[in-house]
C-alpha positions in Angstrom: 28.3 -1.1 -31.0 25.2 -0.3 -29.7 24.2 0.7 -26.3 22.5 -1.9 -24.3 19.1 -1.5 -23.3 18.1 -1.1 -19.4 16.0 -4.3 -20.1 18.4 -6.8 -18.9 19.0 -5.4 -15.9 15.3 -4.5 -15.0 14.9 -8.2 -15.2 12.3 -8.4 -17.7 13.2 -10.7 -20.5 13.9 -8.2 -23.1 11.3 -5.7 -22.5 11.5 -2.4 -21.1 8.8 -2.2 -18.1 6.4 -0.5 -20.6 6.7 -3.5 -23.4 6.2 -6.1 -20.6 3.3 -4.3 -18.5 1.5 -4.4 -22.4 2.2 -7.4 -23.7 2.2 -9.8 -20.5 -0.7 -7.9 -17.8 -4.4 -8.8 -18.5 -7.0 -6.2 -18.3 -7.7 -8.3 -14.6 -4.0 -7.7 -13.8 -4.4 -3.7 -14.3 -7.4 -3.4 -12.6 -6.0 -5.1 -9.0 -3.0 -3.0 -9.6 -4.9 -0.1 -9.8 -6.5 -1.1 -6.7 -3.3 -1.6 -5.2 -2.1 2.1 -6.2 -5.5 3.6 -5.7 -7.2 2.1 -3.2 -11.1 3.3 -1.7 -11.3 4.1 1.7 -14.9 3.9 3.8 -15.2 6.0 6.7 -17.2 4.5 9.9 -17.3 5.7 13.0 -14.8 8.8 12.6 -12.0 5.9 11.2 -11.0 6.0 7.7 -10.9 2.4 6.9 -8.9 1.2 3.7 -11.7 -0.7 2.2 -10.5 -3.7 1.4 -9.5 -4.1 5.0 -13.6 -3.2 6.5 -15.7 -5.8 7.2 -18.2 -4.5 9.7 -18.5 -7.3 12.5 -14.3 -7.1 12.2 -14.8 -3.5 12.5 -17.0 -3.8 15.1 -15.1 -5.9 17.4 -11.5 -4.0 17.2 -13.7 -1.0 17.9 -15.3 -3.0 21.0 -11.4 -4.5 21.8 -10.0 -1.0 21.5 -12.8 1.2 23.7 -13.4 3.1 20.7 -9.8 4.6 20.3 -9.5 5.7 16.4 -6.4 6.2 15.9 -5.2 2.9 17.4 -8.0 1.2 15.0 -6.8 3.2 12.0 -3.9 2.3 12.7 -4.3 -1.6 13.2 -6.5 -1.9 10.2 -4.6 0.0 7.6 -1.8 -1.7 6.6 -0.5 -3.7 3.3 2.1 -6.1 4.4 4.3 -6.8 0.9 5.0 -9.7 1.7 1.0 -10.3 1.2 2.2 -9.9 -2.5 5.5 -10.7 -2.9 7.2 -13.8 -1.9 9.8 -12.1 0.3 11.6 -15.6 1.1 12.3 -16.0 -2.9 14.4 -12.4 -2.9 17.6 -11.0 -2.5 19.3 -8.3 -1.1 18.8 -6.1 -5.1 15.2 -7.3 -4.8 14.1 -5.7 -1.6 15.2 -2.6 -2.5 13.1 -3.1 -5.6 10.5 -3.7 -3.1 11.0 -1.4 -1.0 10.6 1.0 -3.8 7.4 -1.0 -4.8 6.1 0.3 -1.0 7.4 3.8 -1.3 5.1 4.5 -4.7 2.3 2.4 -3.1 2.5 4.9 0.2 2.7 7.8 -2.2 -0.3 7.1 -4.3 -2.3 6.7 -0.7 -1.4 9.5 0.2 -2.6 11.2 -3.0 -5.7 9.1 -2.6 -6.7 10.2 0.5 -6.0 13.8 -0.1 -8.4 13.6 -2.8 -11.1 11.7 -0.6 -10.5 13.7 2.6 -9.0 17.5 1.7 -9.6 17.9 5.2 -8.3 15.8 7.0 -4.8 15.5 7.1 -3.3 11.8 7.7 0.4 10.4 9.0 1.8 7.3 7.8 4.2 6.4 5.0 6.3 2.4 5.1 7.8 0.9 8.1 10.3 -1.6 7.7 9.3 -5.1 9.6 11.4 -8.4 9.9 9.2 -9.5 7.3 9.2 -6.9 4.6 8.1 -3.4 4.5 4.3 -2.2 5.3 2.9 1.0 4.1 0.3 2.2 6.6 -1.6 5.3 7.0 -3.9 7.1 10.0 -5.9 10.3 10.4 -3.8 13.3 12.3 -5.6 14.0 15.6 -4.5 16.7 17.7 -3.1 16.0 20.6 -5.3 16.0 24.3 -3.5 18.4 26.9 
């Protein structure tokens, strides 16, 4: 008999997660992954800024709301909600930890991503769980004001 493949249980119709990703992603599919995994980050006004989350006159007015604090900016603006991507209402209890995997490599790759932008600066974040999904999230380190 021979041994079944991990295929089934990955949920992919037959195909191993390599033979899927080939045969069913488009070439527009890889790149907004990669965008996912690897995102750009801007830096404005001492924030670093995930990209795709700066607009300037949004920028502008959190900056204006929050009296200028960075951190608390950073903060606010740097998050990806999965739900964003996934429809968490269509899951099950085996599929959030799937997602919640999903978030854990996302926050990784940031983290390697912003290394590589900003070797020196050092940055906190990682995934925080929410009532709807988890949210990876990242902010510069600041010392602390005695």
């Amino acid at each position: 008999m021979e041994p079944t493949r991990q295929e089934d249980a990955d949920g992919f119709g037959g195909l191993d997660f390599f033979d899927y990703a080939a045969n069913k992603l488009t070439l527009d599919d890889w790149v907004s992954v990669s965008q996912i995994f690897r995102p750009r980050f801007v830096e404005v006004r001492g924030c670093v800024i995930w990209e795709r989350a700066y607009q300037a006159a949004n920028f502008a007015e959190w900056y204006r709301t929050l009296n200028g604090d960075v951190s608390t900016i950073e903060a606010t603006l740097n998050q990806l909600r999965l739900w964003q991507l996934i429809d968490m209402d269509e899951i099950g209890t085996t599929e959030e930890r799937l997602v919640r995997g999903i978030a854990d490599d996302i926050s990784s790759c940031w983290r390697a991503s912003l290394v590589s932008a900003y070797p020196d600066r050092e940055f906190d974040g990682g995934v925080v769980e929410t009532e709807d999904g988890p949210v990876v999230r990242f902010s510069t380190r600041r010392g602390s004001v005695h």
